[in-house]
N, CA and C of each residue as an Amber inpcrd file, in Angstrom:
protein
   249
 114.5550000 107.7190000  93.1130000 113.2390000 107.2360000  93.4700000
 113.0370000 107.3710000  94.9760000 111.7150000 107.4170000  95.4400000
 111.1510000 107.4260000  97.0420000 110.5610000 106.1800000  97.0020000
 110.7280000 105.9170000  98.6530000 110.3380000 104.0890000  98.9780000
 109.3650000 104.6900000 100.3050000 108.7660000 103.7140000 100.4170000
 107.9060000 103.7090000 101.9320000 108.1340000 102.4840000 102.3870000
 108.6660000 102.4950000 103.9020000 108.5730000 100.9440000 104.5160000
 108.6820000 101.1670000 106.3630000 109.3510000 100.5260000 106.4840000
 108.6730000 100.5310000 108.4050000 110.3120000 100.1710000 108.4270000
 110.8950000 100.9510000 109.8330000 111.8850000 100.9460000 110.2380000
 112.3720000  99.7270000 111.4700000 111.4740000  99.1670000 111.5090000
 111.6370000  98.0450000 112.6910000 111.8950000  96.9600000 111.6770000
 111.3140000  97.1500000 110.4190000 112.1250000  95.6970000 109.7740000
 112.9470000  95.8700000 109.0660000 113.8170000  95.7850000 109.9570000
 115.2440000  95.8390000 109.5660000 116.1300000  95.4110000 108.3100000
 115.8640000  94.3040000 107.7160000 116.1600000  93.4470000 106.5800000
 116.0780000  94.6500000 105.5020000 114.7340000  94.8630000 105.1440000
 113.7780000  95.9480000 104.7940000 114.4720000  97.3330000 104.1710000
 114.6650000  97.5980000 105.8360000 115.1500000  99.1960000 105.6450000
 116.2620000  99.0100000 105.5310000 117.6500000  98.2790000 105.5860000
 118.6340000  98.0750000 104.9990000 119.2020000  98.1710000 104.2830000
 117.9240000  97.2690000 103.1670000 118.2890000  97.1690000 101.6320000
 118.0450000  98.3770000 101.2230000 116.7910000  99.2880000 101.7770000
 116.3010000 100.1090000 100.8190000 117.7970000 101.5060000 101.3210000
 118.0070000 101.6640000 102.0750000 119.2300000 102.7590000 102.7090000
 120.5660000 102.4210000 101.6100000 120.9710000 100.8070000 101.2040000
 121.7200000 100.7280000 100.4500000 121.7360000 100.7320000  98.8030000
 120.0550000 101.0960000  98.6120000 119.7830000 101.3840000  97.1110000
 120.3300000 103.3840000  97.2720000 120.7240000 103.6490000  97.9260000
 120.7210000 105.5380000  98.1250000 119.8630000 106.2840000  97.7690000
 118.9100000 105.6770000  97.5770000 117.3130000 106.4320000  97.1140000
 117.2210000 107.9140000  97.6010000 116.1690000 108.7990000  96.7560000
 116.3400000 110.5520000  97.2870000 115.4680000 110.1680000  98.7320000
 114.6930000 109.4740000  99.2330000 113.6410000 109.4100000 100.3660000
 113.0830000 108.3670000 100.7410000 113.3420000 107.7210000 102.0910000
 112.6620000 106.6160000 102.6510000 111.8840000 107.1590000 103.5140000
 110.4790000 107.1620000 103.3380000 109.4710000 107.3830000 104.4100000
 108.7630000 106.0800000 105.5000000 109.4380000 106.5440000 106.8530000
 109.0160000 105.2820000 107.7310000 107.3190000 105.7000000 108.1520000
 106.7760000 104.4490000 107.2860000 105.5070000 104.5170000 108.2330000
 105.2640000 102.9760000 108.8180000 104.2500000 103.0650000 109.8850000
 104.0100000 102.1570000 111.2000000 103.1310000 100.6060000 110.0140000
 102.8190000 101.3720000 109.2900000 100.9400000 100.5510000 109.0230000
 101.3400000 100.2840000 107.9790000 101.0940000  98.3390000 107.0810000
 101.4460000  98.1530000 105.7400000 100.2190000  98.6790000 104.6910000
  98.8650000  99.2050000 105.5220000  97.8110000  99.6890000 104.3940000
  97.7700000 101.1010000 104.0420000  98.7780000 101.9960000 105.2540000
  99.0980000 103.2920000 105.0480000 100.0170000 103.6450000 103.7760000
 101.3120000 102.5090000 103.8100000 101.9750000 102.6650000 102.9230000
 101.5450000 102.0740000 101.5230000 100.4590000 101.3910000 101.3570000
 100.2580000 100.8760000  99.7870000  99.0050000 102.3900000  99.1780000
  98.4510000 102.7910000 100.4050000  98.0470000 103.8770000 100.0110000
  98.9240000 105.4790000  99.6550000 100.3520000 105.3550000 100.5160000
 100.7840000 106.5260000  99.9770000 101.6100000 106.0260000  98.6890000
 101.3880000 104.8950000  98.2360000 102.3950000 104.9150000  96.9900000
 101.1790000 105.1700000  96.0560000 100.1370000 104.5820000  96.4740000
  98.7800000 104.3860000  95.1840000  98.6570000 105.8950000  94.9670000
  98.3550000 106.9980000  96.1730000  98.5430000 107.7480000  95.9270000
 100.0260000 109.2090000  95.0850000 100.5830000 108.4370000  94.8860000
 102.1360000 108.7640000  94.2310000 102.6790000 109.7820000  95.2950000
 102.4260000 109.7530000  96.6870000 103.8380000 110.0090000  97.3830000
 104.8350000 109.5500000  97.8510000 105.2160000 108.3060000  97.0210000
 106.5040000 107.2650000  97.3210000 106.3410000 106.6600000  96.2540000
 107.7340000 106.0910000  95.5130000 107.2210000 105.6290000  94.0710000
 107.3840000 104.1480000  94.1980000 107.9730000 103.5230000  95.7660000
 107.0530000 101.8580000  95.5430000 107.5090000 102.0520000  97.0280000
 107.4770000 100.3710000  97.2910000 107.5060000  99.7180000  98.8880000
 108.2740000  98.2280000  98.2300000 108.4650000  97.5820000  98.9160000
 109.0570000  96.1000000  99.4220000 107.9200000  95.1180000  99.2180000
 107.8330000  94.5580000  98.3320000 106.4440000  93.1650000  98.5630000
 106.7750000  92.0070000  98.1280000 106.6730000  90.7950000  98.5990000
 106.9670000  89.8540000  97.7800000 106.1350000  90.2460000  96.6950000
 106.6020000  89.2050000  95.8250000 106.3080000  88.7710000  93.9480000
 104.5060000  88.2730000  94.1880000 103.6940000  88.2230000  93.9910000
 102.3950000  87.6230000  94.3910000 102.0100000  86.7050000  92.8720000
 101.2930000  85.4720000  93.4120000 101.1220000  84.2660000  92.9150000
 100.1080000  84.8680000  91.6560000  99.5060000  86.0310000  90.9710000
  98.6060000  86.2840000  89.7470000  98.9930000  86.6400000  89.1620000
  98.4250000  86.6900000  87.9690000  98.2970000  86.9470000  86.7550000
  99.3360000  88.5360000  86.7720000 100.1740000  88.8330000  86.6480000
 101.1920000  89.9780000  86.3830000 101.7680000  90.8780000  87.5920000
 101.4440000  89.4280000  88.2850000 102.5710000  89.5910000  89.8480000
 101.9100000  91.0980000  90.6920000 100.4650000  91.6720000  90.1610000
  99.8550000  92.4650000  91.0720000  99.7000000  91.6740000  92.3880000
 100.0020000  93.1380000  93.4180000  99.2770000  93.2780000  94.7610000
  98.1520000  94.1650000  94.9350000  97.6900000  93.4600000  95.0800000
  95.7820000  94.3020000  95.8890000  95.7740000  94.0140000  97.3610000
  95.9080000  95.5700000  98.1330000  95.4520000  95.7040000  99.3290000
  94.3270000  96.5960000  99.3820000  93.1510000  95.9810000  99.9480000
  92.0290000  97.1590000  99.9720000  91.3470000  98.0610000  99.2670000
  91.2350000  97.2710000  97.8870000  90.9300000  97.8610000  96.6980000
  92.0040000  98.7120000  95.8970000  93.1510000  98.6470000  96.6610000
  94.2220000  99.4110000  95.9070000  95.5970000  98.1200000  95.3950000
  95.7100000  98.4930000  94.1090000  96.0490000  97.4500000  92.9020000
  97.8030000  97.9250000  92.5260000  98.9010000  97.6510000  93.4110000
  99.8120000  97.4520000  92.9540000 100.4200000  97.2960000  91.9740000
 101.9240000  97.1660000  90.8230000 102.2920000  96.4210000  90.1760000
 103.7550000  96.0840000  90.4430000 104.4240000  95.2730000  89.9620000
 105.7280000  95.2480000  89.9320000 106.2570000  96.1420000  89.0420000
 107.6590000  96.7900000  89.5730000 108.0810000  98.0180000  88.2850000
 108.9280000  96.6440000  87.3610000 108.6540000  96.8060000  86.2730000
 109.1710000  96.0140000  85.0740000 110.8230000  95.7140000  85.2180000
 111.2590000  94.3840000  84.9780000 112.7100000  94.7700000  84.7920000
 113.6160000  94.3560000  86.3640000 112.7400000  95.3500000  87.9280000
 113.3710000  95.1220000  89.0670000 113.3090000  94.2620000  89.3270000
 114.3760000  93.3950000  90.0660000 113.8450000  92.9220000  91.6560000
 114.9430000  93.2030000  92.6420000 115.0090000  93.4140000  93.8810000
 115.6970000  93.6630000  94.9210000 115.8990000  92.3810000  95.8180000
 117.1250000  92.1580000  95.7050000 117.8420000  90.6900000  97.1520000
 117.9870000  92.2570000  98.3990000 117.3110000  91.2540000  99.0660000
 117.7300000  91.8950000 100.6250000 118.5700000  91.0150000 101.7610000
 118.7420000  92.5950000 101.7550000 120.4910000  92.4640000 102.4380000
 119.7940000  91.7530000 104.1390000 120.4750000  90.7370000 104.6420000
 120.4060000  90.2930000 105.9860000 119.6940000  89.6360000 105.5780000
 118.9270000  88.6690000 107.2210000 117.9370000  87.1350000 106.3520000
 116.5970000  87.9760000 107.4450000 115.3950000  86.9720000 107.0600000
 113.8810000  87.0410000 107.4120000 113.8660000  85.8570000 108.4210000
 113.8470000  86.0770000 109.6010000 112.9250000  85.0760000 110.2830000
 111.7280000  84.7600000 110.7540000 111.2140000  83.5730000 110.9310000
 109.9140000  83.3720000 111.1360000 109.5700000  82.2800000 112.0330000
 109.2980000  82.4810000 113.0000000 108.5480000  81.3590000 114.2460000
 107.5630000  81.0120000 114.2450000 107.4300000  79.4910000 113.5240000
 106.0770000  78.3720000 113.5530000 106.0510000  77.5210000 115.0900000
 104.9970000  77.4460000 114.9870000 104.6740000  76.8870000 116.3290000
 103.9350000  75.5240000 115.3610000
């Protein structure tokens, strides 16, 4: 399989380098990449699980799904600074 994700998040591109996938394409922009998968030149990306009805993501009129069956633990942790 091919993944699309951004190389600065590290966590991210980690996991996906240790699935040995045929192709990780780094792009900058998260609406670039839901469009090159919608368009089938990467066959997913990294998203959390989303709170509807069959765990779709919709960015920008373009309608995600979860592939049946997966989920991926990523390797290293996520941080986040609340103020």
């Amino acid at each position: 399989m091919t993944a699309v994700s951004n190389k600065n998040w590290k966590s991210d591109w980690n996991t996906l380098e240790g699935l040995h996938l045929k192709k990780i394409t780094h792009i900058q922009h998260w609406e670039i990449m839901t469009k090159i998968v919608d368009q089938m030149r990467a066959d997913f990306l990294l998203a959390p699980f989303q709170p509807t009805k069959g765990m779709y993501l919709t960015v920008n009129d373009i309608h995600l799904k979860p592939i049946t069956g997966i989920k991926v633990g990523l390797v290293g942790s996520r941080h986040f600074a609340v103020s």
